[in-house]
C-alpha positions as CSV (number, residue, x, y, z in Angstrom):
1,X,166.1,-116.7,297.7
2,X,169.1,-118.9,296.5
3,X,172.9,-117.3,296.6
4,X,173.7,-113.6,297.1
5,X,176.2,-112.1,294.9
6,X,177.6,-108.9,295.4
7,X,175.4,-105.8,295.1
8,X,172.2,-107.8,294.8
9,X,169.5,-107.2,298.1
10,X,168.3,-109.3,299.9
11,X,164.5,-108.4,300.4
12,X,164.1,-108.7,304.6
13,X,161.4,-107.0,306.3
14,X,161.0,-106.7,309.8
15,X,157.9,-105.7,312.1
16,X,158.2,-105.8,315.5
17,X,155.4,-104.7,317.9
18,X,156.3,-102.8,320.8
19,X,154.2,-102.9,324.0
20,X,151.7,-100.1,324.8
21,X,153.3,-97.5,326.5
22,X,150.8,-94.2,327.4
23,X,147.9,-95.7,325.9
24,X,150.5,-95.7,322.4
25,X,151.9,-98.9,320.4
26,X,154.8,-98.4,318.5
27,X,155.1,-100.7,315.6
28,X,159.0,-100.7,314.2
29,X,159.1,-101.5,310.1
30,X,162.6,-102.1,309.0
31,X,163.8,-103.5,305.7
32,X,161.5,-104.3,302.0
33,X,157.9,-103.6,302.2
34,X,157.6,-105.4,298.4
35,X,154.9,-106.9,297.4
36,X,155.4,-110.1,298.6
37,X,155.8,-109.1,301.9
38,X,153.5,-105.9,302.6
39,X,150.8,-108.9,304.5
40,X,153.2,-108.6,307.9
41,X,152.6,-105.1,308.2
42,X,148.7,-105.4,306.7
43,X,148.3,-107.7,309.7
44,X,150.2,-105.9,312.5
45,X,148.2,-103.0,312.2
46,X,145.1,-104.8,312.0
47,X,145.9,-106.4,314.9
48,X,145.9,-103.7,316.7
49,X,142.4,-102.5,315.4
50,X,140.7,-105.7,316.5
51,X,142.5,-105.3,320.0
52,X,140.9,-101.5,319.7
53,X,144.3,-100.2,320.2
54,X,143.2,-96.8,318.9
55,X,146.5,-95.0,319.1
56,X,149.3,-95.9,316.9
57,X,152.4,-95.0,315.2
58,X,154.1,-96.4,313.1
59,X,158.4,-95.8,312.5
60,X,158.8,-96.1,309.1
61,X,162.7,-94.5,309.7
62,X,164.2,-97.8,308.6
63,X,162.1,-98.5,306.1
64,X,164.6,-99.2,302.4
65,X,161.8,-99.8,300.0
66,X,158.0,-100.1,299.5
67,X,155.6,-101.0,296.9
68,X,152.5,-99.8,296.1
69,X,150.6,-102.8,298.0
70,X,152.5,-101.0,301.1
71,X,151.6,-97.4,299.9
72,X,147.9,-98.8,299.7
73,X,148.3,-101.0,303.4
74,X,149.5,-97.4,305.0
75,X,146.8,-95.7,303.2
76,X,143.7,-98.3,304.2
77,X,145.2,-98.0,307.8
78,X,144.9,-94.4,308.0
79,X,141.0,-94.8,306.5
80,X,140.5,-97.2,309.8
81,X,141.7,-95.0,312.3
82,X,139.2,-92.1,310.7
83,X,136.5,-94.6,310.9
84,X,137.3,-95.5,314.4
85,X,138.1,-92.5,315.6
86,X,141.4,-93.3,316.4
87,X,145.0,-91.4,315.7
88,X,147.5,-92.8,313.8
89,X,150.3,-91.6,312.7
90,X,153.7,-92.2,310.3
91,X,157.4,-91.6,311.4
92,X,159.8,-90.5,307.8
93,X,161.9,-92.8,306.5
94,X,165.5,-91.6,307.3
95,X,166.2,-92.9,303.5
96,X,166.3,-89.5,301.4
97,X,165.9,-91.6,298.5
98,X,162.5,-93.0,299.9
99,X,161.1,-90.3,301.5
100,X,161.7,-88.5,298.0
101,X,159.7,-91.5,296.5
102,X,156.6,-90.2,299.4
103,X,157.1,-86.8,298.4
104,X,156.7,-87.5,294.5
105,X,153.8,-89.6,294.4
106,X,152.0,-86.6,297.0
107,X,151.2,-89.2,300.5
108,X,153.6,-86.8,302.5
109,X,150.5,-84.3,301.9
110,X,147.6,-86.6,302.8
111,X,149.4,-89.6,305.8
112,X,149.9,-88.3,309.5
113,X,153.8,-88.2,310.2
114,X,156.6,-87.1,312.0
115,X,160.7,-87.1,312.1
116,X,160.5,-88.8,315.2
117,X,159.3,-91.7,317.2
118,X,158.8,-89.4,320.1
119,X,157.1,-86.8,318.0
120,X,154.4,-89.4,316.5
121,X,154.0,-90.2,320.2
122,X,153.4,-86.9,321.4
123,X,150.7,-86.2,318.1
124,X,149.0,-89.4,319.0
125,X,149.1,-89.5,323.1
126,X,145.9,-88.8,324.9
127,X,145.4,-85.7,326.4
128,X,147.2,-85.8,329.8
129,X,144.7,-85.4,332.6
């Protein structure tokens, strides 16, 4: 990306897939999902379909920015899970300024989420027995 200056952002994004836990994976996004980058998340979640991992959240808390090829990645993810009949489901960014963004252009209404890792646990957890 060549020399930082002061203010400027450096555009890092980091997915990290936790292990199943419950029948649940957690996948952590932290950073930029840009358009550049948007493909790491794209293919952790699809991962996870082919391994017919059919419960899944994903924590969006640290998430600083994303562009519309991320808005359309979340959104294609949530269509596979309804096709599968799997449960998916969204934890808030903890940036107001981004979960504003969510609000304004109306996915708050139509994606599964939660304030919490736990939360999107409990809403995707099988049934306990």
């Amino acid at each position: 990306m060549g020399r930082m200056t002061p203010g400027m952002v450096e555009n890092k994004i980091s997915v990290v897939v936790g292990e199943p836990k419950g029948g649940v994976v957690v996948i952590h996004v932290s950073g930029s999902v840009d358009h550049v980058h948007y493909y790491q998340l794209e293919e952790a979640i699809q991962t996870q379909l082919d391994r017919k991992q059919l419960r899944l959240v994903v924590n969006l808390s640290s998430l600083t920015y994303i562009s519309s090829a991320g808005i359309n990645t979340l959104g294609h993810a949530c269509s596979q899970y309804e096709k599968v009949k799997g449960k998916l489901c969204y934890v808030r960014p903890s940036n107001t300024a981004q979960w504003h963004f969510f609000t304004t252009i109306g996915v708050d209404q139509i994606f599964p989420w939660a304030t919490s890792v736990e939360e999107a646990v409990k809403q995707v957890a099988p049934p306990a027995a």
